[in-house]
MARBA-3410 file (N, C-alpha, C, O; in Angstrom, 1 decimal):
120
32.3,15.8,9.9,32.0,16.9,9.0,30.5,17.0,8.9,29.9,16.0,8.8 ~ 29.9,18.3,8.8,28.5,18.9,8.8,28.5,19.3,7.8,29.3,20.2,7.5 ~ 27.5,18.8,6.7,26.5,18.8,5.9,26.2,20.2,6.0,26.2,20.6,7.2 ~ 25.8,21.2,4.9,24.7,22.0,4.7,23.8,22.1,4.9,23.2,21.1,5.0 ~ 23.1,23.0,5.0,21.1,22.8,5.0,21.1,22.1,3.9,22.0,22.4,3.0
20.4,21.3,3.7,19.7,20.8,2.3,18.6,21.4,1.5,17.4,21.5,1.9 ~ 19.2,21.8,0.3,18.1,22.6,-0.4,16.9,22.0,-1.0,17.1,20.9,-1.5 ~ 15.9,22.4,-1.0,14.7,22.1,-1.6,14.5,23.1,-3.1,14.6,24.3,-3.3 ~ 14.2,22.0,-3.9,13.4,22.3,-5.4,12.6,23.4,-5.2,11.9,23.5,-4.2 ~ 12.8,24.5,-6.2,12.0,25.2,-6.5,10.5,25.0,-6.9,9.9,26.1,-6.8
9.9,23.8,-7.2,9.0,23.5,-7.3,7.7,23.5,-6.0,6.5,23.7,-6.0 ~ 8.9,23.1,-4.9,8.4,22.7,-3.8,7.4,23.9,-2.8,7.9,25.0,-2.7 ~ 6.5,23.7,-2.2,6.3,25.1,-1.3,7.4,25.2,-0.3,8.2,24.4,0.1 ~ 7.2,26.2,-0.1,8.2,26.6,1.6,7.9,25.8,2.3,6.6,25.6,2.3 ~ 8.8,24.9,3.3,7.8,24.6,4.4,7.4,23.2,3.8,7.4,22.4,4.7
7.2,22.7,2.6,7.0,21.2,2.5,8.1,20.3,1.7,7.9,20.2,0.5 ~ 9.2,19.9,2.2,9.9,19.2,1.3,10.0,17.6,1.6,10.2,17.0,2.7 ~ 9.7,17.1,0.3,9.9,15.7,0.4,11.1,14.7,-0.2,11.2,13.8,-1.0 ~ 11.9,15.2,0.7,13.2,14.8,0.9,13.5,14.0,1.9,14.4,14.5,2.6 ~ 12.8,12.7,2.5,13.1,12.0,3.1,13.0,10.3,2.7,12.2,9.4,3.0
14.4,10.3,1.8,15.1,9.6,1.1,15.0,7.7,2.1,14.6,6.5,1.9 ~ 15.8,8.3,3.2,16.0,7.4,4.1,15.5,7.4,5.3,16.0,6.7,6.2 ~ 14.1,8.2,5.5,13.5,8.5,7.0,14.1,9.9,7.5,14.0,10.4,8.6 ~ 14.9,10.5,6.4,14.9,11.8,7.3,13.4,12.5,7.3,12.5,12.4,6.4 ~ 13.4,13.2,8.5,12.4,14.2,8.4,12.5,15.6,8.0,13.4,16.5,7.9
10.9,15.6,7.8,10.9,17.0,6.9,9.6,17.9,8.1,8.6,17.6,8.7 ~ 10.4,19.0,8.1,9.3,19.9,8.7,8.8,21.0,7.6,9.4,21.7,6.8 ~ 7.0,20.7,8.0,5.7,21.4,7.3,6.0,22.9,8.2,6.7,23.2,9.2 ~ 5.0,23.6,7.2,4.9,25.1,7.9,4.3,25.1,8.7,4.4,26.1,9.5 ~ 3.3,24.2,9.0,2.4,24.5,10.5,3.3,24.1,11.2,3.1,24.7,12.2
4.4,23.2,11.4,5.5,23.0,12.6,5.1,21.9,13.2,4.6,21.9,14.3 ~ 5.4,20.9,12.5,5.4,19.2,13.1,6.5,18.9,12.1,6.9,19.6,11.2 ~ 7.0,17.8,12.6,8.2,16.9,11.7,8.0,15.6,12.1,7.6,15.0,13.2 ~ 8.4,15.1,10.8,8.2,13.4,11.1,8.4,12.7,9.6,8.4,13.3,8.5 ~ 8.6,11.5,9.7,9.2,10.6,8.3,7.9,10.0,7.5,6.8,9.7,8.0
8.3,9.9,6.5,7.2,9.3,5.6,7.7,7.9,5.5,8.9,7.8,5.4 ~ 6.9,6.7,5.4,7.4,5.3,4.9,6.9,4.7,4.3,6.7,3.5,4.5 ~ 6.3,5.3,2.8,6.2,5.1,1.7,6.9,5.9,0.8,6.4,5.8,-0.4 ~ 7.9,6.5,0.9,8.4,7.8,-0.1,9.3,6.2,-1.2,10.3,6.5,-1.9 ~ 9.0,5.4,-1.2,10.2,5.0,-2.3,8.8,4.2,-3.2,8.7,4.4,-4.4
7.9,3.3,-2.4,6.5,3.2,-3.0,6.3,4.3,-4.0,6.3,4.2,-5.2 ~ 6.1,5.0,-3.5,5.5,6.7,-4.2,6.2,6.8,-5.2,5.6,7.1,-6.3 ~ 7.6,6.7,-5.1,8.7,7.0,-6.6,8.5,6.3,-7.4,8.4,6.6,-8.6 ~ 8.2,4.8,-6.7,8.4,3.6,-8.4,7.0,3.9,-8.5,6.8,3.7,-9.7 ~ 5.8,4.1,-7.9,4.3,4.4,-8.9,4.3,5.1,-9.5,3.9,4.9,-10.6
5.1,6.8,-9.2,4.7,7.6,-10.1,6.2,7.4,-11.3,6.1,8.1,-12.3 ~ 7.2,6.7,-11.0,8.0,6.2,-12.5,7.0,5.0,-13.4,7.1,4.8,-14.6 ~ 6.2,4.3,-12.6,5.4,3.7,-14.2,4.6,4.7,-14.3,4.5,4.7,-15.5 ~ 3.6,5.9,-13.7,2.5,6.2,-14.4,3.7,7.2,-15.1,3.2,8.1,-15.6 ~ 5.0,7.3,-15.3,5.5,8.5,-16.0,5.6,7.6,-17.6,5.3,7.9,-18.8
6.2,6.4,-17.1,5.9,5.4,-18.5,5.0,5.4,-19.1,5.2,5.6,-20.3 ~ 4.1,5.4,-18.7,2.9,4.5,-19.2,2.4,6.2,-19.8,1.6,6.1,-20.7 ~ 2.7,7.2,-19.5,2.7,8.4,-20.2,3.1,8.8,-21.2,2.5,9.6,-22.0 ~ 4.7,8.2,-21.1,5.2,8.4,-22.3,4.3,7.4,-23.4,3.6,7.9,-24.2 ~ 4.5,6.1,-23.1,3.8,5.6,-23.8,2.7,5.8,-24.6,2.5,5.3,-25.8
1.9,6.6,-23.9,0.6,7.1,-24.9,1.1,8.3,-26.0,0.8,8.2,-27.2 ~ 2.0,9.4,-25.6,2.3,10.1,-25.8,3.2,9.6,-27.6,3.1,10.1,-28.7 ~ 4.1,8.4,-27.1,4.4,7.5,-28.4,3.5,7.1,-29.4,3.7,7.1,-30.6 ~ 2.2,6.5,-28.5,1.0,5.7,-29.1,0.0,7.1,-30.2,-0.7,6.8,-31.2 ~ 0.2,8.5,-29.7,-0.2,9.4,-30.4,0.3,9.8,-31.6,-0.3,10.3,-32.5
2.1,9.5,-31.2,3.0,10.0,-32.4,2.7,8.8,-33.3,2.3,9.5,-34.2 ~ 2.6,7.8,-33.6,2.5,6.7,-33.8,0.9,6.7,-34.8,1.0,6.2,-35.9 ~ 0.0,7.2,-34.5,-1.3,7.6,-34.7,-2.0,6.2,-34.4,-2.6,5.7,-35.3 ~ -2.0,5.7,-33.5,-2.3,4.6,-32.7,-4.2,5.0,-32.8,-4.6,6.2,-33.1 ~ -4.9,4.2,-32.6,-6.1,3.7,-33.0,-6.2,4.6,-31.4,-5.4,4.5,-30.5
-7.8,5.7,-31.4,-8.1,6.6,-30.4,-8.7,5.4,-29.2,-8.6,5.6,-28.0 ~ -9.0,4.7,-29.6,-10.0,3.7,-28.3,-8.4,2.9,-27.6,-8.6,2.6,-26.4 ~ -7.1,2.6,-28.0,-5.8,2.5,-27.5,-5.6,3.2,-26.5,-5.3,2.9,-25.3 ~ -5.8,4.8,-27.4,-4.6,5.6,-26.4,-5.9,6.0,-25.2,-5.5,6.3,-24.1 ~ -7.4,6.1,-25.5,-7.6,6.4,-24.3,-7.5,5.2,-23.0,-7.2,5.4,-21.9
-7.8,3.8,-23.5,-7.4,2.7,-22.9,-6.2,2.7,-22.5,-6.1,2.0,-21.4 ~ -5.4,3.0,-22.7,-3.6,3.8,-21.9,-4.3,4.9,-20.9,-4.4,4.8,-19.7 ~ -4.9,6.1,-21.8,-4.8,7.4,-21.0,-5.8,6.6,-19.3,-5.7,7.2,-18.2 ~ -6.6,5.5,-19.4,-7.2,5.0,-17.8,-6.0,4.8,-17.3,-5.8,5.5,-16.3 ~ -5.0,4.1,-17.5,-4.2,3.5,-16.4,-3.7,4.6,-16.6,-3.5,5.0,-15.5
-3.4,5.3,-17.1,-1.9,6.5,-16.2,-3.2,7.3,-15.0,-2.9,7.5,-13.9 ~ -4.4,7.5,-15.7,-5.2,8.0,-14.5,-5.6,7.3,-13.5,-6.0,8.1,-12.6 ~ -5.7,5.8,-13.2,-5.6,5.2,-12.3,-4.5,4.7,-11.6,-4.6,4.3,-10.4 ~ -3.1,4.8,-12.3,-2.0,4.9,-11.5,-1.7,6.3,-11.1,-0.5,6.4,-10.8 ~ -2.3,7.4,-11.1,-2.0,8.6,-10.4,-2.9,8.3,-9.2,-2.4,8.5,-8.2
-4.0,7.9,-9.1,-5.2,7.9,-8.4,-4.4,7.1,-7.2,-4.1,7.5,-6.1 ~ -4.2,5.9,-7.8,-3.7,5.0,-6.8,-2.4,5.8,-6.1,-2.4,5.5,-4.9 ~ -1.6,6.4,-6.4,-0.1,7.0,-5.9,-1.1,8.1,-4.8,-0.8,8.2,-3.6 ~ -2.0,8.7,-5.4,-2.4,9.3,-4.3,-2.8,8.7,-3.1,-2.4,8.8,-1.9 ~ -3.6,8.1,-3.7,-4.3,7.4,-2.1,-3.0,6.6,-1.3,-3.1,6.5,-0.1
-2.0,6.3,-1.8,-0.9,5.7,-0.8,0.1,7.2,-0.3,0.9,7.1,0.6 ~ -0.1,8.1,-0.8,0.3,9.6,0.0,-1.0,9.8,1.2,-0.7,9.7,2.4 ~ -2.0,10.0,0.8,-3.3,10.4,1.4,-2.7,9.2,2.9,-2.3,9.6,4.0 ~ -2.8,8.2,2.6,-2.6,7.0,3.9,-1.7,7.3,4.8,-1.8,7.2,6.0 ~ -0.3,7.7,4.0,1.1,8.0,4.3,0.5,9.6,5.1,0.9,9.9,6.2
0.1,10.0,4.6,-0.2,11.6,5.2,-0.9,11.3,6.8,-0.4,11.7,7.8 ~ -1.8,10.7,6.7,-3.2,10.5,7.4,-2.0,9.5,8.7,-2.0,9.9,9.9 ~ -1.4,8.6,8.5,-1.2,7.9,9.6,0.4,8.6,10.5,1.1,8.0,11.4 ~ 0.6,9.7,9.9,1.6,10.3,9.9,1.9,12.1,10.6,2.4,12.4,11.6 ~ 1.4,12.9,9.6,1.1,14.5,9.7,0.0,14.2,10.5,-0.1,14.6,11.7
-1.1,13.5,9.8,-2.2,13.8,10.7,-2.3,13.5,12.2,-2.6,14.4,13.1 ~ -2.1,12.2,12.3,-2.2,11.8,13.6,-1.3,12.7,15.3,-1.5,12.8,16.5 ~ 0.2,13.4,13.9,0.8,14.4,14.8,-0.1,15.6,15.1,0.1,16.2,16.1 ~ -1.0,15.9,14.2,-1.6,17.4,14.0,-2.7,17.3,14.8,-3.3,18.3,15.1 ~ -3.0,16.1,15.3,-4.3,16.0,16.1,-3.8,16.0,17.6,-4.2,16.6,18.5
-2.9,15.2,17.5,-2.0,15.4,18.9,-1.7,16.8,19.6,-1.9,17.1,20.8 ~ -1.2,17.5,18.5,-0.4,18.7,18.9,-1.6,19.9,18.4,-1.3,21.1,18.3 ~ -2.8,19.2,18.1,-4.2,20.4,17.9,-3.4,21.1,17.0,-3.5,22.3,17.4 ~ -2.6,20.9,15.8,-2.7,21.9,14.9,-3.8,21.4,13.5,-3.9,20.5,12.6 ~ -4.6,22.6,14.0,-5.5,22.4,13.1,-5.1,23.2,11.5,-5.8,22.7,10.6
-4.2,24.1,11.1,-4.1,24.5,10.4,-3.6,23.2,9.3,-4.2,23.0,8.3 ~ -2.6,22.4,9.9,-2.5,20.9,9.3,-3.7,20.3,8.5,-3.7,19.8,7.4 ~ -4.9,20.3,9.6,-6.1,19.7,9.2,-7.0,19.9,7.8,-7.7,19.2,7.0 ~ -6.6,21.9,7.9,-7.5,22.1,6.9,-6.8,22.1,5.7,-7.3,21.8,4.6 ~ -5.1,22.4,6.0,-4.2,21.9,4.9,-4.5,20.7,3.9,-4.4,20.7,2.7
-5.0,19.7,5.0,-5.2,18.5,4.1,-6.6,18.3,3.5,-6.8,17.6,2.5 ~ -7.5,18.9,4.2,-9.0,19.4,3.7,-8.7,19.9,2.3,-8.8,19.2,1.3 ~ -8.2,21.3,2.4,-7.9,21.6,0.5,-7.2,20.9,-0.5,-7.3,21.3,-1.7 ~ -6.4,19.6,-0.1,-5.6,19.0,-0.7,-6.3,18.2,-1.3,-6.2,17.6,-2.4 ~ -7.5,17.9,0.1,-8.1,16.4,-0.7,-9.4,17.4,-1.7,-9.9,17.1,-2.8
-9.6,18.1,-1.3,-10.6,19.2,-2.7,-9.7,19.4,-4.1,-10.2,18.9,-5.1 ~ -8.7,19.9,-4.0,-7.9,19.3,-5.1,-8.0,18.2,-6.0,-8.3,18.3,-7.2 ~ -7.7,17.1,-5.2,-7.3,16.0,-5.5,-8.5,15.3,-6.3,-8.5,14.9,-7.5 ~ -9.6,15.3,-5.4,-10.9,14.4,-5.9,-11.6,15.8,-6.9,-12.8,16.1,-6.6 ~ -11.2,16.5,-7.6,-11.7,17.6,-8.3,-11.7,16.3,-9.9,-12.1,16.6,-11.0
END
């Protein structure tokens, strides 16, 4: 029996879904495909920095002492920081390495604006 296409989240762009649960692959809009092997890493960092959010978010309802909750509010910004940089690695030894192979540069600059984003 055959499966459906698999739908992607509305959230998601066209063209990038990170739906590779088990090493399936996902194909980008510039047109490479390939597996990520950190995608379960990535889930449990960004479920504590979602903790450690709520958390503060408690610590506010709470009226928690301000030098607390910004002392919270570092680690949720350093566990986002950190989740990134293990995507950025995951990206880089993966999309990229294909994109340089296969000279798609549109990939390249893809990840040029992402990291302008990121480090903003």
């Amino acid at each position: 029996m055959t499966e459906g296409p698999q739908e992607r989240p509305a959230a998601l762009e066209p063209g990038h879904a990170y739906l590779h649960e088990h090493g399936i692959p996902h194909e980008h809009a510039h047109g490479h495909s390939h597996s990520h092997t950190q995608t379960r890493a990535v889930i449990n960092r960004l479920a504590r920095a979602i903790g450690h959010l709520e958390r503060v978010k408690a610590m506010v309802e709470e009226g928690r002492d301000c030098a607390e909750v910004l002392i919270q509010l570092a680690a949720v910004r350093s566990a986002i920081n950190n989740t990134g940089k293990v995507i950025l690695k995951d990206h880089l030894e993966h999309c990229i390495v294909d994109a340089v192979q296969t000279q798609d540069f549109a990939a390249i600059d893809e990840l040029n604006r992402a990291i302008e984003q990121f480090v903003k």
